[in-house]
Structure formats: structure tokens, C-alpha cells
VEXKE-339291 format. One line per 3 residues: their letters; for each residue x, y, z of C-alpha. Coordinates in Angstrom, 1 decimal. Example, Ala and Ser with C-alpha at 12.3 -4.5 7.8 and 13.67 -1.06 7.14 Angstrom:
REM VEXKE-339291
AS> 12.3:-4.5:7.8 | 13.7:-1.1:7.1 .
REM end
This chain:
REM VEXKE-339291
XXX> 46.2:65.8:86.2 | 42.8:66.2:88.0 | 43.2:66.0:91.5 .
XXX> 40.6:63.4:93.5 | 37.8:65.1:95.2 | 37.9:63.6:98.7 .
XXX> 41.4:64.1:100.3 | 41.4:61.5:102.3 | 45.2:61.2:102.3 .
XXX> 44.8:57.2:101.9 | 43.3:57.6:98.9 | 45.8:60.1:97.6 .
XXX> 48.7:59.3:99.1 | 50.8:60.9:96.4 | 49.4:64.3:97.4 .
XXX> 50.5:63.9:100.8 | 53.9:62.9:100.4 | 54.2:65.7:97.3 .
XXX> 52.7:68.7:99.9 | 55.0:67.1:102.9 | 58.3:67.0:101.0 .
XXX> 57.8:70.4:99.3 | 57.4:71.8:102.9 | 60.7:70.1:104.0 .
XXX> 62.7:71.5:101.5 | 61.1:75.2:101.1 | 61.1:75.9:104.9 .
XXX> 62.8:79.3:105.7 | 62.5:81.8:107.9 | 61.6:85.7:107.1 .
XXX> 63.4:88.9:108.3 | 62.0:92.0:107.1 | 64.3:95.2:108.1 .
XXX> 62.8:98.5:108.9 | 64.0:99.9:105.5 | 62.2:97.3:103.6 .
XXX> 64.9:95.0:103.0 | 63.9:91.7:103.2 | 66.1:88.2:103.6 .
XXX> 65.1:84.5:103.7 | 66.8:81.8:106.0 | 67.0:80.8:109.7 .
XXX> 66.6:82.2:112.7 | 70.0:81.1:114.3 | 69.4:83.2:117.7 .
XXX> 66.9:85.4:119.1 | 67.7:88.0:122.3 | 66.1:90.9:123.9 .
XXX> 68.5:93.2:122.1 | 68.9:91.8:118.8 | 68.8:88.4:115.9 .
XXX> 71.6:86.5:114.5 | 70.3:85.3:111.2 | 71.9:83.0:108.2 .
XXX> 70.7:84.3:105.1 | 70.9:82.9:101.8 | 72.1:85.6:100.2 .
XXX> 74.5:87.2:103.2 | 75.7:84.6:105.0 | 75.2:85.6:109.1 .
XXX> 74.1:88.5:110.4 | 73.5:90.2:113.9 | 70.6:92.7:113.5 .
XXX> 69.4:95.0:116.3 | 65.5:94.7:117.2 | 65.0:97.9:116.5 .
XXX> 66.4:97.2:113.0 | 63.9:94.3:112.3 | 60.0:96.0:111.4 .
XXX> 58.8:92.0:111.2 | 59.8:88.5:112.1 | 59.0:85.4:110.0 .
XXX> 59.0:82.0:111.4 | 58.0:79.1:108.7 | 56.2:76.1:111.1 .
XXX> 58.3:72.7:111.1 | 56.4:70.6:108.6 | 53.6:68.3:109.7 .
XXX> 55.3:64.6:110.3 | 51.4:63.2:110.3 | 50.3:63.2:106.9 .
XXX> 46.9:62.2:107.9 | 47.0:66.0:109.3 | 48.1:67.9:106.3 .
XXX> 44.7:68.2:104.5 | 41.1:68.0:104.1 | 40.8:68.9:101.0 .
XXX> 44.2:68.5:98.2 | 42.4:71.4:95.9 | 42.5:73.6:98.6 .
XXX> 45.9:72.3:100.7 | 47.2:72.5:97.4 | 47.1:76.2:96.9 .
XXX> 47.2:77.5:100.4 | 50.5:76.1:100.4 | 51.6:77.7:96.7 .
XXX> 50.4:81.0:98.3 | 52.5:80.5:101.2 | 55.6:79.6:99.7 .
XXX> 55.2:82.0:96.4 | 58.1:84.6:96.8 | 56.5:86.8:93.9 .
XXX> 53.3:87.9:95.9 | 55.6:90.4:98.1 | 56.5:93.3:97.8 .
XXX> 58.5:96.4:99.6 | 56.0:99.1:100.7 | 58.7:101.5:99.2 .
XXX> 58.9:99.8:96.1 | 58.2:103.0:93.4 | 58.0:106.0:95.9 .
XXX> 60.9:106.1:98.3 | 63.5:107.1:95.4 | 65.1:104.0:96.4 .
XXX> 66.6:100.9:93.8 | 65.3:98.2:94.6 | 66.6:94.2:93.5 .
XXX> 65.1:90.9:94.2 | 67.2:87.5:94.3 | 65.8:84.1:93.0 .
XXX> 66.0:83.0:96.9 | 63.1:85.5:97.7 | 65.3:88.1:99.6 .
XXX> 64.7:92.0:98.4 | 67.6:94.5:98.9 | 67.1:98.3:98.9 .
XXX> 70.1:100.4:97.6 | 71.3:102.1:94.9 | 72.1:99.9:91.7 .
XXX> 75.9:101.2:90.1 | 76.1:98.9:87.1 | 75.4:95.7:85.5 .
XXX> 78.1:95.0:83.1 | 79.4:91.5:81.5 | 76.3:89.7:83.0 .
XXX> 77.4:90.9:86.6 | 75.3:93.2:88.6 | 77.3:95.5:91.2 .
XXX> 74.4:97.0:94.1 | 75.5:99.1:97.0 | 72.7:97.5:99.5 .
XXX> 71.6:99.4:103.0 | 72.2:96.8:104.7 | 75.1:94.3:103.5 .
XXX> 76.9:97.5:101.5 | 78.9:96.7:97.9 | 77.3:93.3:96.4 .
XXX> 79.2:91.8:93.6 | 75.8:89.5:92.1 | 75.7:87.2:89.2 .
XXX> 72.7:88.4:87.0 | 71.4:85.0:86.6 | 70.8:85.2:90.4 .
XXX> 68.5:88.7:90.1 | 65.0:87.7:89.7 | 63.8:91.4:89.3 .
XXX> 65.4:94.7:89.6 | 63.6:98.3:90.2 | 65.8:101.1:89.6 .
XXX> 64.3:104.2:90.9 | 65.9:106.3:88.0 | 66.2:106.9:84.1 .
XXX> 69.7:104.6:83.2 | 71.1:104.0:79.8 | 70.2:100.7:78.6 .
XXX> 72.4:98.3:75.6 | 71.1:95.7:74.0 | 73.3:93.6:71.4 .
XXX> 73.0:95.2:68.1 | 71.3:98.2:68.9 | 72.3:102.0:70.3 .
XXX> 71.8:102.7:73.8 | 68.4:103.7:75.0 | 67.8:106.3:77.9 .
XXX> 64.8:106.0:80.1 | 63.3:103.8:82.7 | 64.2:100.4:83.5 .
XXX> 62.8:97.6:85.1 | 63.9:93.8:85.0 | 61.7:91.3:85.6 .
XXX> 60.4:87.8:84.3 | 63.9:87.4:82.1 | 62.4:90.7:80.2 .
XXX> 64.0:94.5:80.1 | 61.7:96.9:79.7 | 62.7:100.6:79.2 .
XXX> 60.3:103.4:78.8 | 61.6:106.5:77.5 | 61.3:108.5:74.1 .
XXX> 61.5:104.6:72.6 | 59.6:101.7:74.2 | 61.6:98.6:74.3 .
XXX> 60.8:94.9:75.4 | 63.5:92.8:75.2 | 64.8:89.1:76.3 .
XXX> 67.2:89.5:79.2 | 69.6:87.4:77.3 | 69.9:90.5:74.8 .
XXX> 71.1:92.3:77.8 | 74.8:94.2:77.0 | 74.6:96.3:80.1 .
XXX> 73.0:99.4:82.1 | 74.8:102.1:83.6 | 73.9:105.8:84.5 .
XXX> 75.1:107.4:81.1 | 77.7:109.6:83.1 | 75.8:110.9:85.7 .
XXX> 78.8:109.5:88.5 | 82.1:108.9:86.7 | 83.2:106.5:89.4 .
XXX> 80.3:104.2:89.3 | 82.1:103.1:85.8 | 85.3:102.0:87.4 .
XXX> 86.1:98.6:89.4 | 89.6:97.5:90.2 | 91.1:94.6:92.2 .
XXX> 94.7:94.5:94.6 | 96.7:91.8:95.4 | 99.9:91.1:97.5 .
XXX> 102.0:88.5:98.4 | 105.4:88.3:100.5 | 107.7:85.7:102.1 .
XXX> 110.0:86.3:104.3 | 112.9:83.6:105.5 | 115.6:83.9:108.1 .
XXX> 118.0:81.6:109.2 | 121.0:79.9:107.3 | 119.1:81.3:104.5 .
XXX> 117.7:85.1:103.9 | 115.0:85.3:101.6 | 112.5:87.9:100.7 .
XXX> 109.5:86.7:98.0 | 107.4:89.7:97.1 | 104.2:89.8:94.2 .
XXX> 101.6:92.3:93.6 | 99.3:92.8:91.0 | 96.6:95.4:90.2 .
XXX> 93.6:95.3:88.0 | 91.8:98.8:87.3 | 88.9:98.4:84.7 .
XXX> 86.4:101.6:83.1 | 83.3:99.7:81.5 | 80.0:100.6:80.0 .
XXX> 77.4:98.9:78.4 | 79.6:99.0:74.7 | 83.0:99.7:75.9 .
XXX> 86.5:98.7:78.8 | 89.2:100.1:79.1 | 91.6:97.8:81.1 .
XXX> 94.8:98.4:82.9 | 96.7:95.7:85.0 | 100.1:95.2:86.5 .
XXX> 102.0:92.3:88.0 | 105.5:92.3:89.4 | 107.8:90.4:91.7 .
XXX> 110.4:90.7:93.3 | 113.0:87.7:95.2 | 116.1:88.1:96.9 .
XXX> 118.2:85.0:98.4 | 121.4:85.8:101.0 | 121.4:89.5:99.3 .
XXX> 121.3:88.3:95.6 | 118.3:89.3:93.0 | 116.8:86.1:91.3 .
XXX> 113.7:87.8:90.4 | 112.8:91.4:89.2 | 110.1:92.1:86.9 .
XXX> 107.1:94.4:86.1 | 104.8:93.8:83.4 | 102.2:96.8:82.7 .
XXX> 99.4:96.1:80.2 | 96.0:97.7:79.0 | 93.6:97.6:75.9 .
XXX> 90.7:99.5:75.1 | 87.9:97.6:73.6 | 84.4:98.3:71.5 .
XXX> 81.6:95.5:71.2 | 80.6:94.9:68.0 | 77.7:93.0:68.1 .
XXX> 77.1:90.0:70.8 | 80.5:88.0:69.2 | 82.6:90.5:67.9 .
XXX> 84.9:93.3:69.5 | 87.2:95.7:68.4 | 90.4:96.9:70.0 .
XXX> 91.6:99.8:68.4 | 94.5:100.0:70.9 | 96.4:97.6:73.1 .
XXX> 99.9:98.1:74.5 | 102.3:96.4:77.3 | 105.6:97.6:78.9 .
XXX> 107.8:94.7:80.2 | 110.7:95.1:82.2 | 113.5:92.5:83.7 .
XXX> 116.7:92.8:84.5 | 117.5:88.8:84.9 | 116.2:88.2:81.8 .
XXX> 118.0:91.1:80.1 | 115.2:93.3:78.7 | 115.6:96.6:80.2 .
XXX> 112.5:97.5:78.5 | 109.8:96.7:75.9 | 107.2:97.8:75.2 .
XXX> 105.0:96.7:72.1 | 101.6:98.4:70.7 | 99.0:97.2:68.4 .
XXX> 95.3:97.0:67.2 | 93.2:93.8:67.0 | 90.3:92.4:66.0 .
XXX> 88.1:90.0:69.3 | 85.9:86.9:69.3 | 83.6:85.7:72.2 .
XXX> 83.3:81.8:71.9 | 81.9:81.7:75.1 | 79.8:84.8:77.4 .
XXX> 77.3:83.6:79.9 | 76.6:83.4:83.5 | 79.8:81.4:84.8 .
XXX> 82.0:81.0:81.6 | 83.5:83.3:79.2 | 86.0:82.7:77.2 .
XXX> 87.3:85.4:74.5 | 90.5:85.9:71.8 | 91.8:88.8:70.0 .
XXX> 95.0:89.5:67.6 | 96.5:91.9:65.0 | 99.2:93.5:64.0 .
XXX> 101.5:95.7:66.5 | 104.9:97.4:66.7 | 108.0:96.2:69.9 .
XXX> 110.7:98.0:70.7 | 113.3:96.2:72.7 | 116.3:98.0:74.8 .
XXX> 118.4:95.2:76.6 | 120.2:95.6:80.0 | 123.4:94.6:78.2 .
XXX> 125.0:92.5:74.8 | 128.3:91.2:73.6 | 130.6:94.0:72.3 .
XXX> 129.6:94.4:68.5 | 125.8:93.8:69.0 | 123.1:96.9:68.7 .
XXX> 121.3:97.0:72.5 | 118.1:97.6:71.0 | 115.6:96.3:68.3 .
XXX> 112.7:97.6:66.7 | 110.6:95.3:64.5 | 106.9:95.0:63.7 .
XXX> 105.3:91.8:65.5 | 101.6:89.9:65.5 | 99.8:89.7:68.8 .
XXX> 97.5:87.0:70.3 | 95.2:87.3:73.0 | 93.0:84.5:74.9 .
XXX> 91.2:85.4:78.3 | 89.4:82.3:79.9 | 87.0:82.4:82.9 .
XXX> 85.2:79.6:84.5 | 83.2:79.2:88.4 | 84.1:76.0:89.5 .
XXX> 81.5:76.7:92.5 | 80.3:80.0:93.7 | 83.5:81.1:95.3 .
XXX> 85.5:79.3:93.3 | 86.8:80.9:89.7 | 89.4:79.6:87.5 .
XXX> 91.0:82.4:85.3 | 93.4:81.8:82.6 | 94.8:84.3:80.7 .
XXX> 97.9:83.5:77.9 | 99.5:86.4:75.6 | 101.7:85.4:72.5 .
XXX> 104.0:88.5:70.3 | 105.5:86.2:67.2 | 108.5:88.7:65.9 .
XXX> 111.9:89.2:64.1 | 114.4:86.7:65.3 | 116.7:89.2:66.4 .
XXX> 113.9:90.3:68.6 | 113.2:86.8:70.6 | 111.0:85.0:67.5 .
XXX> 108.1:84.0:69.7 | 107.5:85.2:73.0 | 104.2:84.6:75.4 .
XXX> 103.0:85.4:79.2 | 100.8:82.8:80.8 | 98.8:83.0:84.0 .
XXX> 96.7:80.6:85.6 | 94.6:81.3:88.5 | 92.0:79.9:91.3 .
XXX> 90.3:82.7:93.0 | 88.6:82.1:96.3 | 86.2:84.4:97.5 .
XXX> 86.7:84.3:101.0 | 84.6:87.7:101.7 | 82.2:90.2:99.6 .
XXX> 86.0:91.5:98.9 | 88.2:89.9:99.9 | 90.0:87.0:97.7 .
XXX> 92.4:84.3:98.1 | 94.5:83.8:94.9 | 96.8:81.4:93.9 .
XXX> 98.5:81.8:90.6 | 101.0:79.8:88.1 | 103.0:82.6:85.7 .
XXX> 105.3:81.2:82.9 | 107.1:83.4:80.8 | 108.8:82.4:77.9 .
XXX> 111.2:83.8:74.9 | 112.9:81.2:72.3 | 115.7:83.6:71.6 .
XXX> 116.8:85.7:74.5 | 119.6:88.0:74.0 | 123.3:87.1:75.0 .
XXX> 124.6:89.4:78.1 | 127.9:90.9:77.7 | 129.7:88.2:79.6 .
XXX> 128.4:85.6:77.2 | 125.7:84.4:79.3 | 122.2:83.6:77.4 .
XXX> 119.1:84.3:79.7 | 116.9:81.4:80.5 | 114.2:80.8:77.7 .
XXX> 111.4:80.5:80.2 | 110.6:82.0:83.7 | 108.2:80.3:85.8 .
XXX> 106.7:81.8:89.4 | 103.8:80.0:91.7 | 102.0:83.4:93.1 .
XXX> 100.0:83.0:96.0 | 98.1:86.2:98.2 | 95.5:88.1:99.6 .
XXX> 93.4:90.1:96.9 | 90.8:93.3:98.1 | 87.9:94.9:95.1 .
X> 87.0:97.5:95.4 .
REM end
């Protein structure tokens, strides 16, 4: 579309209103730190000794003047369009340059052996990059410490040194790195262009050990006194090793309830799997195992170990959705049976696995994870674990979590009093969750 030579905004009023709207709704503010760092947003408050800024990216910050190397204010928009332009060629593109995020960049950017990443929103952080794994990228920033980003949200990422790179259905490739434009590039002893949607992962090949491993905490307790004593306790633990082709997964979840000094809930459940991506669909698990332990529901212990064979129906930015099975081995020692019965079984079993994630909104994730062991009837038949989740992020790393469990067994074995265990367990979790 050629744009009218005179711009007389009455005979082009569609270039007015177009220039006037785009300058409502891209209007931020610029802070530039003295490390480089740089964040778009709004000037909340302004002092002698310091700024209280809302950024995009980290919600509000107090930064000392002597923190702050340069001070952006964007100009309210011009409410008289007859002002906005003498000429739309021109208004046109002086605008474009003013609002282009891409034209900046960090004096430091290559020389101060820093990382350097750049959001979508504009805002450049300086740091050191630890990982991107499972389309998440985790940066230890100057300024706003451990980030936790979605790799959608990373327009480009400089990191200072040589990483190993993985790309879906090839080896990994050692050398240089940078992200930018939806490409990886790496330059090394192979040059390699790639589609950032062929992305596996990137981490340092070994060079920190700890920058491979992630974990998660959460507890829960309730405490009642009164006509009634009751103590409600939960925790669960998540620790996770991953690199561009491989996890290695432990977690944990037990609780614990107790009503006028009477157990009616004690149980631990331990499980971990070790996993090796195929290709972009496929994974292998050469090794997955549980432990399981409650006295209520009779099972002393059990524990069950097997190998399986992983499908991804679903892995982008904001949903993932996965299932394995295979064959596996349970033992079984219960707390206690009816005179005459054997207190422990032994039988081989098939496993399934399904591991659901979702964002509802950007704090908000829905997790759903179910595991099913079909076995020897003497050994429960079928049994399965279910847990449902909403995760609210209510800091960098801090979560609130709120969780439905059911447990279930079809044949649960008879105590030696004659009492038969419920067939299913269910437990609404709710507490306070810390990553690290």
C-alpha cells in the first residue's frame, strides 16, 4: 500500500489514527542498569536516592541511582492528531525506529565474558545461562538472580561460552552458540544452522555438575485442637538430573494424619526412572522402579521395577503431555494376613505411565500425573496412583500447590483380624512449594 504524499492528516486519516494507537499501546518506559541490564516498563516512583520500577519481565523493583547508568521515559502520545505528522513516509519510520527493540544492544555484548539473553518484551538480562532443557530456559541474572523462562519468551540468547548443543535426531555438537531469529547457530569443528523448533536442549557438557540438577519441595500441615486433636502432615520432593538427551527423576510424597491419637493415614511412596530421547517422539526408559509403603492399607512394602518403552503426543511451549509402559517385576510384603496365607508375593506385572502438563495462564499450571501396575490377583490385580495438581506461582520460587491423590487396589489383602483394606485412598493436598 503506497502511502499519500501530502500528510495532511485529513486526507489520511487512517495514518493518523494507525501512528496514534500504536503509540498508546507500545508506550514503556526504559531502565538501563550500570551492568548493562536493561528492562522495559514504568516508572512507578522516582527519588533522590533511588527508582521503583514495574517491569515486564520482573514485576517491581527498587533500584539505587547509582545502579541505574540511564533513564528512559517514552512521551504520552500526542491526543492532537493534526500534530503527529508532516509527512506519513517519514512519521512513519521515525516511529518504527523508536519503538524497534532489535536496534539495541548491551555495550558488553561479546567482550565482558558475560551471557547475555533478550526477552520478546525488549528487556536484556546479563548473567550466566545454566540450561535450557524441555523448552525451558533456567538464567542466573545480576540483577533479578535464578529465572525460571519459557523459551518461547527468549527472543535471543548470547552465551559467552562453548556449550553442548542437541538437536532432534542428531549427536550433540560442541562449540559456540547463539539464538536468535527462531535459529541456533553453533560454530565449532561442525557448522550448524538450525530451526529453533529442532532445539532438544543446551547445557555445559559437564563443565559444573550441579548446573544439571533442579528439584522442587513442598510441605503441608494442619493442626487442630479442641474436642478434637488432629495433626495433617504432606510433603513431597521432586529432584531431577537432565541434559539435552537424558533425566533422571526421583520424587517422593508422603502423609501422615492422626485424629485424638489414632493413625488414619501413613504412607510414603518413592519413585524414579531414567529416561533416553529417541528422536523428537520417542524415549526410552531402560529403568524405572517405585517403593510404596502403608501401613493402613496393609502393604508393609513394595516395591516394583521395570523397563518401558515412551511416547510424546504433545511437547511445546505450555503443553506436554507424554506415556510410557513395559514389563516390570513387584514384590509385595504385607503388614499382616489371616493365619494360613503367605505375607508376601512376588509376581511379574505391566506398567503404565502418563505425565500431563498444561499453563492455564502464566502462573497457573495444571499437572496430572496417573500410574497403573496390572498384576497376579493374589497381588491386588490392578492397582494405580493418581495426582492432580494446580500450581501457582506465587514468586520466582516459591509455589502454591493444591493437589487431589487417589490411590487405588481392586484386591487388597485381608489383615489378620479379617479386616479387608479399603480399595481406594483418596487425600486433597494443599501447601507451600520452594525450587530450587
Amino acid at each position: 500500500m503506497r502511502l499519500p504524499r501530502q500528510a495532511d492528516w485529513r486526507k489520511a486519516p487512517w495514518l493518523a489514527l494507525v501512528l496514534w494507537g500504536v503509540a498508546w499501546v507500545t508506550r514503556a518506559d526504559v531502565l538501563i542498569g550500570t551492568n548493562g541490564e536493561r528492562f522495559a516498563g514504568t516508572v512507578v516512583q522516582e527519588t533522590a536516592d533511588a527508582v521503583i520500577f514495574e517491569s515486564e519481565l520482573a514485576g517491581r523493583l527498587t533500584v539505587p541511582c547509582a545502579r541505574i547508568r540511564e533513564l528512559l521515559r517514552t512521551p504520552p502520545p500526542i491526543t492532537d492528531l493534526r500534530l503527529l505528522t508532516t509527512n506519513g513516509t517519514s512519521a512513519l519510520s521515525t516511529l518504527n525506529s523508536q519503538l524497534s527493540t532489535n536496534s539495541w544492544r548491551p555495550p558488553g555484548l561479546g567482550q565482558d565474558g558475560s551471557d547475555w539473553l533478550q526477552l520478546k518484551s525488549g528487556e536484556w538480562l546479563r548473567g550466566r545461562l545454566k540450561y535450557i532443557q524441555e523448552r525451558k530456559v533456567e538464567f542466573d541474572s545480576d540483577e533479578l538472580e535464578d529465572l525460571s523462562l519459557k523459551l518461547k519468551d527468549v527472543r535471543q540468547l548470547y552465551p559467552a561460552e562453548q556449550w553442548f548443543t542437541r538437536f532432534y535426531g542428531r549427536d550433540e555438537i560442541y562449540g559456540t552458540v547463539v539464538i536468535s531469529n527462531n535459529v541456533v547457530q553453533v560454530s565449532g569443528p561442525e557448522q550448524v544452522s538450525l530451526p529453533r523448533d529442532q532445539l532438544t536442549g543446551i547445557t555445559t557438557g559437564g563443565k559444573r555438575e550441579r548446573d544439571f540438577w533442579s528439584g522442587k519441595v513442598s510441605l503441608g500441615l494442619n493442626f487442630q485442637r479442641g474436642n478434637t486433636k488432629q495433626a495433617t502432615e504432606s510433603a513431597s520432593a521432586e529432584l531431577a538430573r537432565r541434559t539435552p538427551a537424558t533425566v533422571i527423576q526421583l520424587n517422593y510424597l508422603g502423609n501422615f494424619s492422626e485424629v485424638n491419637g489414632e493413625q488414619n493415614a501413613n504412607n510414603h511412596r518413592i519413585n524414579g526412572f531414567y529416561d533416553i530421547r529417541l528422536n523428537r517422539d520417542w524415549f526410552l526408559r531402560p529403568v524405572q522402579l517405585e517403593y510404596y509403603r502403608d501401613q493402613l492399607a496393609n502393604i508393609a512394602h513394595r516395591g516394583t521395577i521395570g523397563v518401558g518403552l515412551g511416547y510424546y503426543f504433545f511437547d511445546r511451549d505450555g503443553l506436554e503431555w507424554l506415556v510410557s509402559g513395559g514389563p516390570a517385576y513387584q514384590y509385595t510384603r504385607y503388614s499382616t494376613v489371616e493365619a494360613g496365607q503367605a505375607d508376601t508375593t512376588s509376581t511379574p506385572a505391566v506398567t503404565l505411565q502418563s505425565s500431563f502438563k498444561a499453563d492455564i495462564t502464566q502462573r497457573l499450571k495444571f499437572i496430572q500425573t496417573f500410574g497403573a501396575t496390572l498384576t497376579s490377583q493374589e497381588a491386588g490385580l490392578y492397582s494405580h496412583h493418581a495426582v492432580s495438581t494446580l500450581e501457582f506461582e506465587i514468586k520466582r520460587h516459591l509455589d502454591l500447590n493444591v493437589s487431589f491423590v487417589w490411590d487405588y487396589l481392586q484386591y487388597p489383602q485381608t489383615e489378620s483380624s479379617g479386616v479387608v483394606p479399603q480399595h481406594s485412598d483418596f487425600r486433597l493436598i494443599v501447601g507451600a512449594g520452594v525450587k530450587f
